[in-house]
C-alpha positions in Angstrom: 118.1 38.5 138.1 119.9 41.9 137.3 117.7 44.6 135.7 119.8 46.9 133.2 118.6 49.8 132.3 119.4 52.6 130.2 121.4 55.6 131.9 119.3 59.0 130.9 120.8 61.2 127.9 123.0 58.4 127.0 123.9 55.4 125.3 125.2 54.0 128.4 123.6 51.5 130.4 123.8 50.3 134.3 122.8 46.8 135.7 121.3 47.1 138.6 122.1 44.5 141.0 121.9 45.4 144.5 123.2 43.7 147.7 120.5 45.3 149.6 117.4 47.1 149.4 116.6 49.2 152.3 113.2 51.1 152.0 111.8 53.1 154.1 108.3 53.3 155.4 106.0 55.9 157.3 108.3 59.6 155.2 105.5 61.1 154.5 102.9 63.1 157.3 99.9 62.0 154.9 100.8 59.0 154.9 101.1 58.3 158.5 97.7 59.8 158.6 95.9 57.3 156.1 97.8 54.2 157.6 96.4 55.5 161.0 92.9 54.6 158.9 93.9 51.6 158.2 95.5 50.0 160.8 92.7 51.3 163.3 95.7 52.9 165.6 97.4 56.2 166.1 100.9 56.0 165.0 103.5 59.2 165.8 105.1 60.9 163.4 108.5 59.2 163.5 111.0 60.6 165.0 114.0 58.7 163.1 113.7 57.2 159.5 111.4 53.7 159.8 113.8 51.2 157.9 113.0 47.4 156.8 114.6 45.1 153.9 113.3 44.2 151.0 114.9 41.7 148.7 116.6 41.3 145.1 114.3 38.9 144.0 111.4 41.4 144.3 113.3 43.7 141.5 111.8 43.8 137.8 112.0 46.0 134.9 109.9 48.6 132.6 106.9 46.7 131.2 107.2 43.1 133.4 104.5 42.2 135.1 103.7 42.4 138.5 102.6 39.2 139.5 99.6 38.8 142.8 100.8 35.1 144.1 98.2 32.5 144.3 98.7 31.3 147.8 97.5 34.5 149.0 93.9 33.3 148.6 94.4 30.4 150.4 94.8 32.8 153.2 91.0 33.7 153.1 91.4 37.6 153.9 88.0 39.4 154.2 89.6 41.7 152.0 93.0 40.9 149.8 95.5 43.9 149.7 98.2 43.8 147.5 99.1 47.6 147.3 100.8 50.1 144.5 103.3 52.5 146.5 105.4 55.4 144.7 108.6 56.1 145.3 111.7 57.6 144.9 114.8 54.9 144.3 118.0 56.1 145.0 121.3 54.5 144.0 124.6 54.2 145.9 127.3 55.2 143.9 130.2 55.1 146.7 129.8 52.9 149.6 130.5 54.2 153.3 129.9 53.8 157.0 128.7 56.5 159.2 128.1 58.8 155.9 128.0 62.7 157.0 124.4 63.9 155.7 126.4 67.1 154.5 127.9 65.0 152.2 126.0 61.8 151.4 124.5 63.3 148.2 128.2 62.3 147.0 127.9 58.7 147.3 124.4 58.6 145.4 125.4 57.0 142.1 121.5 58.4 140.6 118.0 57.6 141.0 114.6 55.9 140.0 111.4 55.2 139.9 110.4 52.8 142.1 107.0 50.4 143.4 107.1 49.2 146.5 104.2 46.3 146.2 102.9 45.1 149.2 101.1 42.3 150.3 99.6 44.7 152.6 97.4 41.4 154.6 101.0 40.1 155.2 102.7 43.3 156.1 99.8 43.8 159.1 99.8 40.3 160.4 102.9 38.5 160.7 104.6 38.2 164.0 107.6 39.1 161.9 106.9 42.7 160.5 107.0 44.0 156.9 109.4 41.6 155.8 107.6 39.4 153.8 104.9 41.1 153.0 107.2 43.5 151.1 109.5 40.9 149.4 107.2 38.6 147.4 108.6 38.0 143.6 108.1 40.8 141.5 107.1 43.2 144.1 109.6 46.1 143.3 109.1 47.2 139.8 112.3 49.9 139.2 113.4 52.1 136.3 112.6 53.5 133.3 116.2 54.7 133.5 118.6 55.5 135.9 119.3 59.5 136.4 122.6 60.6 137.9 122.2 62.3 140.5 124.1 65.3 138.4 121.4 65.7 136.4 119.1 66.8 139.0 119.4 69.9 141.1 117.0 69.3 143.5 116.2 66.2 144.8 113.9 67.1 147.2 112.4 69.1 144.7 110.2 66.6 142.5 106.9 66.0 142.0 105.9 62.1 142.5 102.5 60.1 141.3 101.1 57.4 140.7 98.9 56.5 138.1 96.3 53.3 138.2 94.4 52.4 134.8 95.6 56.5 134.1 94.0 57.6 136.9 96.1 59.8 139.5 95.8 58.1 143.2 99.1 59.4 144.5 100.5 63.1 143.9 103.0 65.0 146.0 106.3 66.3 146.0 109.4 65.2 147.9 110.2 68.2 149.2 107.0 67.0 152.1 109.4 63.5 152.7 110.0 64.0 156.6 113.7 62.5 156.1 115.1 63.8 153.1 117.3 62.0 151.2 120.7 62.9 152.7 119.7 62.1 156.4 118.1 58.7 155.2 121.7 57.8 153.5 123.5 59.1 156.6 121.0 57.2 159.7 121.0 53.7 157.4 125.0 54.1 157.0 125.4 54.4 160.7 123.1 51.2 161.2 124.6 49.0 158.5 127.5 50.2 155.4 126.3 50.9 152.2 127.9 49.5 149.2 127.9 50.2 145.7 125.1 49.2 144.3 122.9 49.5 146.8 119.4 50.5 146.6 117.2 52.8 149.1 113.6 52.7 148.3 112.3 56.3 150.3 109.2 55.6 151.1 105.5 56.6 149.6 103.2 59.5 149.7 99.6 59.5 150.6 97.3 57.4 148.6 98.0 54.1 148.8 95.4 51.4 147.5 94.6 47.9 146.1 96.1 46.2 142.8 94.2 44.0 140.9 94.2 41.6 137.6 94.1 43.6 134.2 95.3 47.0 136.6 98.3 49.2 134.7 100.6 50.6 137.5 102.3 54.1 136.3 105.2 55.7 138.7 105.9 59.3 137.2 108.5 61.2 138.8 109.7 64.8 137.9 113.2 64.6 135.9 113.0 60.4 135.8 110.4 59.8 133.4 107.4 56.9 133.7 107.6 53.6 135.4 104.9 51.5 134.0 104.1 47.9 134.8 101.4 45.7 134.1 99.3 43.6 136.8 98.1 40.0 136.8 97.3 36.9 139.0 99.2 33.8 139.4 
């Protein structure tokens, strides 16, 4: 279902209904580092943007709740990891293929908060990747409001956290993202066109950790404003 949201500074609003969502894992060197930890594996720092899909139904607004599925627990996992993840959202304004990265701020309609939830038991152990694990229902709380990209003269120039129960778990700035935004929009455009619309979720700092029944999720980023969403169990 569409999410509308109110454009910043204005009575205006945009619906956002994407074709795609194309997030983007592994941007940050702390982060790398910690999922070396938990995956029990040394993983490089990439060397091109690590992109997988996630999908519209996962999309919900300010204040809905993020819902942990019941079948997960018919899995029996030792340990069940259904993971917060702050990010950056950004909006494509104007579609293209093969986007210059000198110019693919241009086509960036504005940007969000966004939570990449994660059934992270599912992420780790299906023979198909991240896929599902990343595209349960209700796994990619967005908003409060949509900023265009106008209003912000630095992009890679904000300070990101996350909150849990009002308690800070993630902090940094996106400045430490190893693609920044205008080489992510130009590498995805040369794999697949963007169209308006789209969304690119680009990717989570250090500090990622479990979710739980009761839990209050709060994405604050510089210049946005506060994504906050509560938690409960099917």
């Amino acid at each position: 279902m569409p999410i509308v949201l109110p454009i910043s500074n204005s009575k205006e609003t945009y619906t956002i209904n994407p074709g795609k969502i194309i997030a983007v894992g592994l941007n940050y060197v702390d982060h790398v580092k910690e999922s070396n930890i938990y995956d029990k594996k040394e993983l490089d720092i990439p060397k091109e943007p690590v992109i997988f899909a996630k999908t519209p139904n996962v999309l919900i607004g300010p204040g809905e709740e993020i819902v942990i599925p019941a079948f997960l627990k018919e899995y029996n996992f030792p340990e069940l990891r259904v993971d917060y993840e702050a990010e950056l959202a950004v909006i494509i304004g104007k579609g293209g293929k093969n986007i210059p990265e000198e110019s693919a701020l241009d086509h960036v309609f504005g940007f969000c908060c966004f939570n990449d939830v994660s059934a992270r038991n599912i992420q780790k152990t299906d023979t198909s990747g991240w896929f599902r694990g990343k595209s349960l229902d209700t796994f990619g709380p967005i908003g409060p409001v949509v900023v265009p990209r106008e209003k912000i003269a630095d992009i890679q120039n904000l300070t990101v956290q996350c909150r849990l129960n009002g308690k800070v778990v993630q902090k940094a700035s996106t400045s430490q993202m190893i693609f920044p935004v205008a080489r992510l929009i130009h590498f995805i455009s040369s794999n697949m066109s963007l169209d308006a619309g789209d969304i690119i979720a680009t990717g989570t700092p250090s500090g990622v950790g479990p979710i739980r029944q009761g839990d209050t999720v709060e994405i604050d980023i510089e210049g946005i404003g506060i994504l906050k969403n509560p938690v409960v169990e099917e």
